[in-house]
Structure formats: C-alpha cells, structure tokens
N, C-alpha and C positions, 0 to 999 in steps of 0.2 A: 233465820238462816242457821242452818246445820252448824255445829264445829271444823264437820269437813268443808262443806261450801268455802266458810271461811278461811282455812289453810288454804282453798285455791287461789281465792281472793289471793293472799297474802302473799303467797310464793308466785302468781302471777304479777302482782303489782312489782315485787322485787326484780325481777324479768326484765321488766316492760323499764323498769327506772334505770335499771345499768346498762339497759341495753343504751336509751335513750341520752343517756347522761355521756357513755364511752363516747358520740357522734363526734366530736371537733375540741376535746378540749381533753382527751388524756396525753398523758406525760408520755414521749419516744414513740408514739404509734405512728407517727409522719404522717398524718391526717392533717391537712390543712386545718388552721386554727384562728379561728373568729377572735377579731379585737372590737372595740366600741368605734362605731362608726362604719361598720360592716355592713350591716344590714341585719334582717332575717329570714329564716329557712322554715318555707311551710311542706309539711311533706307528712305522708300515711306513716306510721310507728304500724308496723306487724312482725310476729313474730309466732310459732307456733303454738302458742300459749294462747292466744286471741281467735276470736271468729270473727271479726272485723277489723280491719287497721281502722288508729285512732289517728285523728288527723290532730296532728302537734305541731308546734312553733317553736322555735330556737332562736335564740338569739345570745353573742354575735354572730355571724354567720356569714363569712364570703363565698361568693359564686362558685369557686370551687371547691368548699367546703357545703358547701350546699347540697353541690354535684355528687359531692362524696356520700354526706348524708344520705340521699334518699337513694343510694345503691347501694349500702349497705345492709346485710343481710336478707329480708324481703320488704327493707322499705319501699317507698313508691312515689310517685306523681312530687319531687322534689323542685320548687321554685322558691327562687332567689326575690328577696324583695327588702325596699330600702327601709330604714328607721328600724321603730322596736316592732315587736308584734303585734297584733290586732288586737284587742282586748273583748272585741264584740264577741260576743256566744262562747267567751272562757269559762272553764269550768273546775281550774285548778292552774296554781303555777307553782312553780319548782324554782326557787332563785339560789343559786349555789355560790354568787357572787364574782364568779368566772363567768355563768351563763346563767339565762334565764329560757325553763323549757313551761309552754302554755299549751295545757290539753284542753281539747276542744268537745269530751265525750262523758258523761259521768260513768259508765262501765270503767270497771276497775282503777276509781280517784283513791281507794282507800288505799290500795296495796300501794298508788304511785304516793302518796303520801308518805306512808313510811318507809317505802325506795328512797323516798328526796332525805329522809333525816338520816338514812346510812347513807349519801354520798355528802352527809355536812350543809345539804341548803334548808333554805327559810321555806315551809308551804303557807299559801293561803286560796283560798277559796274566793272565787271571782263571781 
C-alpha cells in the first residue's frame, strides 16, 4: 500500500470514528443519550469519505436515539434493538466505556482503530 493509500486510510478512519463516536453520547448536543439497559442501534455509518456505508452497532442506545442516529448526516436503515449488539460477523469494536460502537466491515478497521484511541476507547479485533 502506497504512503498516500495509507494517509486515506488514516484520515478516513479518523472521519468515520468521530463521526461515529459524536452519535448519542457527546457533551450539550441534546442528542438523546443511551444508558445501560437501552438496548442497541444497528444502522449504515456513511459519510463522503466512504463508497459504501458500514453497517455498525452501538450500544447504549434508546429508540430515540437510535432514531436520531441513523438520521444523522447520511446515516441510514437505523433499528432499534434490545441487549448488547450482536457479535456475529464483527470485525472490530470500539469500547470508550460510555459506549461500545461494532463494525461489521473490514474496509477501513485500521483508520477506525486509531479514531477509537483519539476518542480515549479500548479496540479489539472480533
């Protein structure tokens, strides 16, 4: 992989992870905000950066933060569902300790990797 390839990688992962990360749990944005016992929110992650939305999990997640999630900027196809997320066909998790977000895609885990260590969570590889 090129050096450039790689910086896309990198600044897209960065992208994809704050975008992903800002969903339900920043500070003053009145965005409904998931507690434990919520559920979670399956819904497409897109953003201009990407040729496909990734399809991600979040959790905690209430219905109308759920709602909110996957209307937010070109998310998509956003459902509400009870317990944690699914673990089947993960490919990466992001645990920040507030939330835990599960990509479902190995295109661009590197970059969401190091997104997850600038917003302070734990990654591991599912």
């Amino acid at each position: 992989m090129t050096m450039i390839k790689k910086c896309i990688v990198l600044v897209t992962g960065l992208m994809l992870s704050t975008l992903a990360i800002a969903g339900l749990h920043s500070e003053g944005d009145d965005l409904p905000k998931g507690e434990p016992g919520d559920g979670h929110c399956m819904f497409n992650l897109q953003n201009l950066m990407m040729d496909e939305p990734m399809k991600t999990c979040q959790e905690h997640a209430n219905p109308e933060g759920c709602a909110t999630l996957g209307s937010t900027d070109d998310n998509s196809d956003a459902v509400h569902g009870e317990g944690a997320c699914p673990m089947e066909g993960a490919k990466g998790v992001c645990d920040t300790g507030e939330i835990k977000l599960v990509y479902y895609s190995e295109e661009g885990l590197g970059g969401l990797e190091i997104g997850c260590g600038f917003q302070g969570g734990d990654w591991s590889d599912s």
